[in-house]
C-alpha positions in Angstrom: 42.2 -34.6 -12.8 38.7 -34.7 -12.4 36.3 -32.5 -14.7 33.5 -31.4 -11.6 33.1 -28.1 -10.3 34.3 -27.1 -7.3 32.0 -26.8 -4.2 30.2 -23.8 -4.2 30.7 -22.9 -0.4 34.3 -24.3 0.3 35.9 -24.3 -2.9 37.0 -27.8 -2.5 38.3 -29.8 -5.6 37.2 -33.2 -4.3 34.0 -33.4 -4.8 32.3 -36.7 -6.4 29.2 -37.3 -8.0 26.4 -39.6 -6.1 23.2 -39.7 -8.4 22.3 -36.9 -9.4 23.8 -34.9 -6.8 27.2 -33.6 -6.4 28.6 -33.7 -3.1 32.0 -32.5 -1.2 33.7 -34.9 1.3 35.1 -31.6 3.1 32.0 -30.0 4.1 29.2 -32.3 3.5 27.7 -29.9 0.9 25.3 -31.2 -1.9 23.7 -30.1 -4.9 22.6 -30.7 -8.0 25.3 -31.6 -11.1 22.9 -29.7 -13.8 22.5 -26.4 -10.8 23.6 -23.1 -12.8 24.9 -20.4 -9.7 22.6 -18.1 -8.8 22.7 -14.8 -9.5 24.0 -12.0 -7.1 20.7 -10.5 -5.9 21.6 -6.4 -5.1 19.3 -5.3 -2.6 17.6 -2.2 -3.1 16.1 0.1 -0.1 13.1 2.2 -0.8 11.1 5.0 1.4 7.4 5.1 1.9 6.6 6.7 -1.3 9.1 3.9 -3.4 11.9 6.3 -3.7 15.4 4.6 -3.7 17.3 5.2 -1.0 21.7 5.4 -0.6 23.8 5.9 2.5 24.3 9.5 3.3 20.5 10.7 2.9 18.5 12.8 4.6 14.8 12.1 5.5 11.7 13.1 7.4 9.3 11.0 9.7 6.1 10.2 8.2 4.5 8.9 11.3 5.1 9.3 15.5 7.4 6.9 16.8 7.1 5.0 20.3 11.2 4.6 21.3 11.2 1.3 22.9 11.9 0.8 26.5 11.1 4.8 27.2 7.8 7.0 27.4 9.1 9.6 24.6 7.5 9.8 21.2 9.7 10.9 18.3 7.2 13.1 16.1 6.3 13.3 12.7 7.8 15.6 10.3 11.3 15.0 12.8 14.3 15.2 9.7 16.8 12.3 10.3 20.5 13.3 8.3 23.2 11.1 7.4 21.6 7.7 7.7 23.3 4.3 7.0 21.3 1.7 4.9 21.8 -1.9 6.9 20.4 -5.2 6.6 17.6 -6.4 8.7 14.3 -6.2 10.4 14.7 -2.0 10.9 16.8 -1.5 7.8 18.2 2.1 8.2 20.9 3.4 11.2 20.7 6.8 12.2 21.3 9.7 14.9 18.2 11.6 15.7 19.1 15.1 17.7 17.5 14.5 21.4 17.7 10.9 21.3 20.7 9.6 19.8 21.3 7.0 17.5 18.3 4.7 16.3 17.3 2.1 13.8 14.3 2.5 11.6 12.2 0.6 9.5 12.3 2.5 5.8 8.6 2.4 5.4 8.2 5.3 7.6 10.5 8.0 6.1 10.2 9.6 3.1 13.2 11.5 1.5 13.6 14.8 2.5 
């Protein structure tokens, strides 16, 4: 029974060392033999002002919003309830009463 780690992304157990490098015959993965895993990074969301946002969380518009694809403008000072932190480009989902559900970009909410 061999004494190398498993590969990190298929869990294989037949992975060989070639150099320096580790690699798995499975799923062609390679890395380094002396590589410690990396930490779980925990994303953290934040409003316009730095406050820390969670799911459930009611806000306020800090700035008029252009909804794509239609001539409305979604004012400032409009309060946004219930939101749902996501990953992406526009990192928060929401319903906004009058135009329906939306995604924003955190930087223009602040906690309400």
């Amino acid at each position: 029974m061999s004494d190398l780690p498993a590969c990190p992304q298929c869990q294989s157990t037949l992975t060989y060392p070639d150099g320096a490098l580790l690699v798995c015959p499975e799923c062609g993965h390679e890395w380094a033999a002396n590589a410690t895993a990396e930490p779980d990074v925990v994303r953290v969301w934040k409003d316009a002002h730095g406050n820390p946002l969670q799911d459930g969380d009611s806000m306020t518009l800090i700035k008029d919003l252009k909804v794509k694809g239609s001539s409305a403008v979604i004012k400032v000072g409009t309060k946004v309830k219930n939101i749902r932190l996501i990953e992406g480009d526009h990192d928060i989902d929401c319903k906004i009463e009058g135009f329906g559900a939306m995604q924003l970009k955190s930087e223009y909410i602040k906690k309400a």
